[in-house]
C-alpha angles and dihedrals in degrees: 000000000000088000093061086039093048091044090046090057093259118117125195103240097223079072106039106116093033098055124060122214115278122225099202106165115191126292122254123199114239085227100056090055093053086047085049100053090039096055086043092058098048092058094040090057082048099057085040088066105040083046089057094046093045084061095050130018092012139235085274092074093048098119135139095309102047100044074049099055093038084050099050094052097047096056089034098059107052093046092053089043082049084051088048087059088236088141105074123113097245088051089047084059103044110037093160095076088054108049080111099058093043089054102046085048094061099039085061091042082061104039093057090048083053087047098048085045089045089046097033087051086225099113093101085071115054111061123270095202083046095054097043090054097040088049096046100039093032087057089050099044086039088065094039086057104054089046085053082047090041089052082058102044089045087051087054099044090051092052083055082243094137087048131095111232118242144181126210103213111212125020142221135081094339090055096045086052087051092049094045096052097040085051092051088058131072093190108053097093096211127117104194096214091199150279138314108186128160092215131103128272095255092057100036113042120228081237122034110198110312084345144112124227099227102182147284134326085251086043090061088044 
């Protein structure tokens, strides 16, 4: 069609003077972002920790309990923060709402590694000094992390990367009410690429608001 051609680079000629160049980069799912974040922070809570335990009591002591411990954080946290609903896209764009939520995740990350240690009489071993610094960094560089994250998922949402492509098919009154609405709202998912219309040029502009008239009706089949 002329809109693969067009995003390929090559416009149809018939157009060319009419159609700017596109700059249409590849679509990224929503989803896969989210996937992407979570597993980053689940490694990150893990290095964290083995960075705290290299300090005191050092890498030497790292046995059974404490790869446990480390383990157990690393997969907990990112499943309470997916509970929390901290994996959204909206929450990926906007950290700052939900410092809250990140902290009180963590807190309760930390409190049920104190409890198995207080039910499983292991506490004595794992490091007291080691716990307390990896809790209280960890929390700081935990929310440090999801506002770098945050800077990433912002650069793709501008770019219109986590949004499906879309074309409005005739223009006038009833597609300027369209764009309009899409361009109130910052949840619809959706980047109108532009317009195709059969009518003339007089009717139907080259450039609806903010679009590109991108051919005719026969031009999109």
């Amino acid at each position: 069609t002329i809109l693969n051609r067009m995003v390929a680079g090559q416009k149809d000629k018939r157009w060319q003077d009419n159609v700017p160049e596109l700059d249409v980069k590849p679509f990224v799912a929503p989803r896969v972002v989210a996937a992407t974040v979570r597993l980053s922070e689940g490694v990150f809570v893990a290095l964290v920790g083995l960075a705290n335990l290299a300090r005191y009591p050092g890498l030497e002591t790292l046995d059974l309990l404490y790869a446990a411990a480390i383990l157990f954080a690393a997969l907990s946290f990112p499943t309470m923060m997916q509970l929390a609903g901290t994996y959204r896209l909206n929450a990926l764009l906007s950290p700052f709402p939900r410092l809250a939520t990140i902290a009180a995740t963590w807190i309760a990350m930390f409190a049920c590694i104190v409890l198995f240690a207080f039910v499983g009489k292991v506490g004595a071993e794992l490091s007291r000094n080691w716990l307390l610094s990896w809790a209280t960094s960890g929390l700081l560089l935990a929310i440090s992390f999801r506002f770098l994250m945050a800077h990433f998922v912002r650069r793709l949402n501008r770019n219109g990367q986590l949004n499906r492509r879309a074309i409005l098919v005739g223009g006038g009154p009833s597609a300027d009410h369209v764009i309009a609405t899409l361009s109130a709202s910052q949840d619809t998912g959706l980047t109108v690429l532009g317009v195709f219309d059969d009518r003339e040029t007089e009717r139907a502009p080259v450039t609806a608001p903010g679009l590109h008239k991108l051919g005719t009706i026969e031009d999109l089949i």
